[in-house]
C-alpha positions, -999 to 999 in steps of 0.1 A, spaced: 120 52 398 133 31 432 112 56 453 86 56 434 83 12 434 95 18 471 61 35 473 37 14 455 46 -21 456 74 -25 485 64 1 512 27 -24 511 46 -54 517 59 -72 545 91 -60 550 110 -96 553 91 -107 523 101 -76 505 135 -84 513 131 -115 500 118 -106 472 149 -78 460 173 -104 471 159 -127 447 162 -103 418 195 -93 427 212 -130 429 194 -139 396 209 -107 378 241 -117 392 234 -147 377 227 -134 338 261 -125 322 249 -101 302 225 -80 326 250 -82 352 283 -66 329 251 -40 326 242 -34 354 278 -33 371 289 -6 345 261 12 354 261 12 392 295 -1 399 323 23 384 353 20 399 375 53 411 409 48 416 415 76 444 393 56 464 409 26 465 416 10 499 441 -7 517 434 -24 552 437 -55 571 462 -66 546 435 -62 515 431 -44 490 398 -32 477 382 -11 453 369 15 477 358 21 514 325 15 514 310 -18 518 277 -35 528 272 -44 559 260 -80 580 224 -86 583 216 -89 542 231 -115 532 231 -139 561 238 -170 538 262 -159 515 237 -168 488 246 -129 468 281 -119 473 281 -118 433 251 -99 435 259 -73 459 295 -64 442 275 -57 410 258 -32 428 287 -14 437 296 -25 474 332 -28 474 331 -53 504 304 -76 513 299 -92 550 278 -122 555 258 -132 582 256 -137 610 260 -166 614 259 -189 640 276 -225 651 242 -239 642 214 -233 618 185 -217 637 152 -198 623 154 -170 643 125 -155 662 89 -158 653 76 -134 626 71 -107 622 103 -97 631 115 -65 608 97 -36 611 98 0 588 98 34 602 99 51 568 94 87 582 120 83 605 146 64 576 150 35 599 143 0 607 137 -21 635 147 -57 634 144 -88 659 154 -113 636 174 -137 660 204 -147 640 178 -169 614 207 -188 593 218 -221 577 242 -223 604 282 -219 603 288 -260 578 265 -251 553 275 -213 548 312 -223 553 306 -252 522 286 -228 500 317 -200 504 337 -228 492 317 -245 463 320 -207 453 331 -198 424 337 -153 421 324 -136 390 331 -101 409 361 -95 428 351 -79 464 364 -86 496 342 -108 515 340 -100 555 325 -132 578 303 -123 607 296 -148 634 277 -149 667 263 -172 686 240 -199 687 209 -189 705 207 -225 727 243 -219 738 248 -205 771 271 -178 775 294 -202 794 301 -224 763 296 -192 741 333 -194 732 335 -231 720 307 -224 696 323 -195 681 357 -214 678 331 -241 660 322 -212 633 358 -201 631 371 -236 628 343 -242 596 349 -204 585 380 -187 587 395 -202 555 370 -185 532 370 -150 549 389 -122 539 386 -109 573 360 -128 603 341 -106 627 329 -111 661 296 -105 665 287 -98 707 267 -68 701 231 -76 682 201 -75 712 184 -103 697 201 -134 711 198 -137 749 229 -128 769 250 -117 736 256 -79 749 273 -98 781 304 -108 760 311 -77 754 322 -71 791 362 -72 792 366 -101 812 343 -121 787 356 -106 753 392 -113 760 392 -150 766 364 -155 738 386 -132 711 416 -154 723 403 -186 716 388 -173 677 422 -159 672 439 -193 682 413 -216 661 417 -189 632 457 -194 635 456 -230 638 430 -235 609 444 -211 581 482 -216 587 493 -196 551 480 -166 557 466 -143 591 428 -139 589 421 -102 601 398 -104 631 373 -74 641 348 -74 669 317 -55 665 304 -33 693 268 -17 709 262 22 704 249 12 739 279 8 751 287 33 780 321 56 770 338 36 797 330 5 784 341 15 745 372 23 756 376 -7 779 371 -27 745 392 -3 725 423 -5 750 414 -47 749 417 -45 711 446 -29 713 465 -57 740 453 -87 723 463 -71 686 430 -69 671 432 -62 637 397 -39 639 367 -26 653 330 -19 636 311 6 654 282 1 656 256 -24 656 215 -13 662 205 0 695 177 -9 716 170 32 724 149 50 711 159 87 711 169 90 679 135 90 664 115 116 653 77 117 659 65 108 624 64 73 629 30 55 648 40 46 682 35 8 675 64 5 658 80 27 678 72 6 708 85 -25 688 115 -47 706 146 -50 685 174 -37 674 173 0 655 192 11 625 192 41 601 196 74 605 183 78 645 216 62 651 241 87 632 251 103 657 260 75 682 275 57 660 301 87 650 304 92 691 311 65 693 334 60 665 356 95 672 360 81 707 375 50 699 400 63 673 408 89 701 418 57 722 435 35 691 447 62 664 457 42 637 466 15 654 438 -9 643 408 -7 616 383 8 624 349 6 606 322 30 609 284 19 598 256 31 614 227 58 598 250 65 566 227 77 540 251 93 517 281 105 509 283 132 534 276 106 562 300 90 548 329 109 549 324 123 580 328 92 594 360 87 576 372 118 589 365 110 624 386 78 622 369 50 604 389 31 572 360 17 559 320 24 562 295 2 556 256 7 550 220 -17 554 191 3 563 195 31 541 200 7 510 164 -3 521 150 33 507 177 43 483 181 11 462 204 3 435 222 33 431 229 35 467 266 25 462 269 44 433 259 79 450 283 76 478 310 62 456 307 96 434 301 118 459 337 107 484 355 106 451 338 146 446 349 155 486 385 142 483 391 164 452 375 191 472 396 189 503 433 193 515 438 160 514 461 139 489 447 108 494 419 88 511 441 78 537 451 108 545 414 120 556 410 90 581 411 104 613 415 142 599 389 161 620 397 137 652 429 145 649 423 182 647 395 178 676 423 163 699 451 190 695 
């Protein structure tokens, strides 16, 4: 029935204002007690073998959705009925800023992917940070905080506006991600170099430690599938020496070899960030190589072209805790969550493994003896 809407009213549509659109229904079906105990036991069952537990937290299950949908934290309620067992807002930025000129998201449906330029368009870092704590949870989920950077802020002042977010956000997150990988902000990919990342992470972790003194706020950075191998594990050894607590791989890329040839070359041509399944298999290289260099010393969170269940555990075989999906939410709809819930809980029971845990890192592991 999605796929078939998808087609006829949604696939006409501009893609932000279809966005828009969804995201309106969803927040006011969160909003209905009735529809949304419905539509929570329909889409959101919970299975005990794949409960979670990382960076401190517990959760219902690994598989969460990740930053780019809800930029405000305007649906967290929403987006839990649905069945994400974690929800990460943003990103979001020191200050509010509406992003780069329209049109800005673009759909390669043959391809399963989008392309986006959005720019970090947010309320900016006081107003999300005082809506997070006029909240008030009908769901509980684990809500993950994504910040970058203001778009006006040169890269030398870069870390005293994410300190600013930190500072505003930190006491609402469940765990606060660093943002230095999206291609849309000017000179953002930069901070991922070592010698940048490790004095900006060190200054969040201090203003995270100084503002929420009653308990340790995780803290994850978020890489590039761009990244060159070096480079990930330069990042995955710097995790490691300043005690990260994790690392999502990965964020869209600005290649294009992934696609296919279905889609017209316009879009193709289109500057941005993609995501969706061209990126799959980056994102897992990418992913295998840095639990190769961290183990299970750290988090690690693997998002990236996961379109079902089988995407999914693969990449929680190769290493990743949690997994986290966008794009693919885009053409599966509601019972996106639902699918790959079902169909980890169906692979566990079919594998060697005891428990959930136990498959993290399985086929690395194997890979490395």
């Amino acid at each position: 029935m999605y796929k078939f809407f998808f087609q006829l009213v949604f696939k006409r549509m501009d893609p932000e204002r279809a966005h828009y659109l969804a995201f309106r229904w969803i927040r006011l079906a969160a909003r209905v007690p009735v529809l949304r105990t419905f539509v929570a036991a329909a889409l959101a069952p919970r299975y005990k073998e794949l409960r979670t537990e990382t960076l401190g937290l517990r959760m219902h299950g690994p598989f969460g959705l990740a930053a780019g949908f809800d930029k405000n934290a305007v649906a967290i309620d929403g987006m839990a009925m649905l069945g994400f067992d974690h929800v990460e807002i943003g990103t979001v930025t020191g200050e509010p800023q509406p992003g780069n000129p329209k049109q800005r998201l673009f759909r390669l449906v043959a391809d399963r992917a989008l392309i986006n330029r959005m720019g970090f368009n947010n309320e900016g870092s006081a107003a999300v940070a005082a809506r997070l704590a006029a909240r008030n949870p009908v769901f509980r989920t684990t809500v993950g905080v994504n910040i970058g950077k203001t778009k006006v802020v040169t890269e030398a002042d870069a870390a005293a506006d994410y300190v600013k977010s930190t500072e505003r956000l930190a006491a609402h997150a469940d765990y606060l991600v660093v943002n230095v990988s999206s291609p849309n902000t000017p000179g953002l990919r930069n901070l991922q170099a070592t010698e940048s990342l490790r004095p900006l992470l060190t200054a969040v972790r201090e203003a995270a430690d100084r503002t929420v003194t009653h308990r340790r706020v995780p803290l994850l950075v978020k890489i590039a599938p761009d990244l060159a191998d070096e480079d990930v594990d330069a990042v995955a050894d710097l995790a490691v020496e300043l005690g990260l607590d994790g690392i999502i791989a990965t964020n869209t890329t600005i290649a294009r070899d992934g696609l296919g040839l279905q889609s017209p070359a316009a879009l193709v041509k289109e500057t941005g960030g993609l995501s969706g399944a061209p990126l799959k298999e980056r994102s897992l290289e990418v992913l295998g190589r840095l639990y190769g260099r961290v183990g299970d010393r750290i988090t690690l969170v693997g998002v990236g072209g996961i379109e079902n269940a089988e995407d999914a555990w693969q990449r929680i075989l190769a290493g990743a805790t949690l997994v986290q999906g966008y794009s693919a939410f885009i053409y599966e709809g509601p019972f996106y969550a639902r699918a790959i819930h079902k169909g980890l809980a169906a692979r566990l029971a079919a594998s060697p493994y005891a428990t959930l845990a136990d498959a993290v890192g399985a086929e690395s592991r194997k890979a490395a003896k």
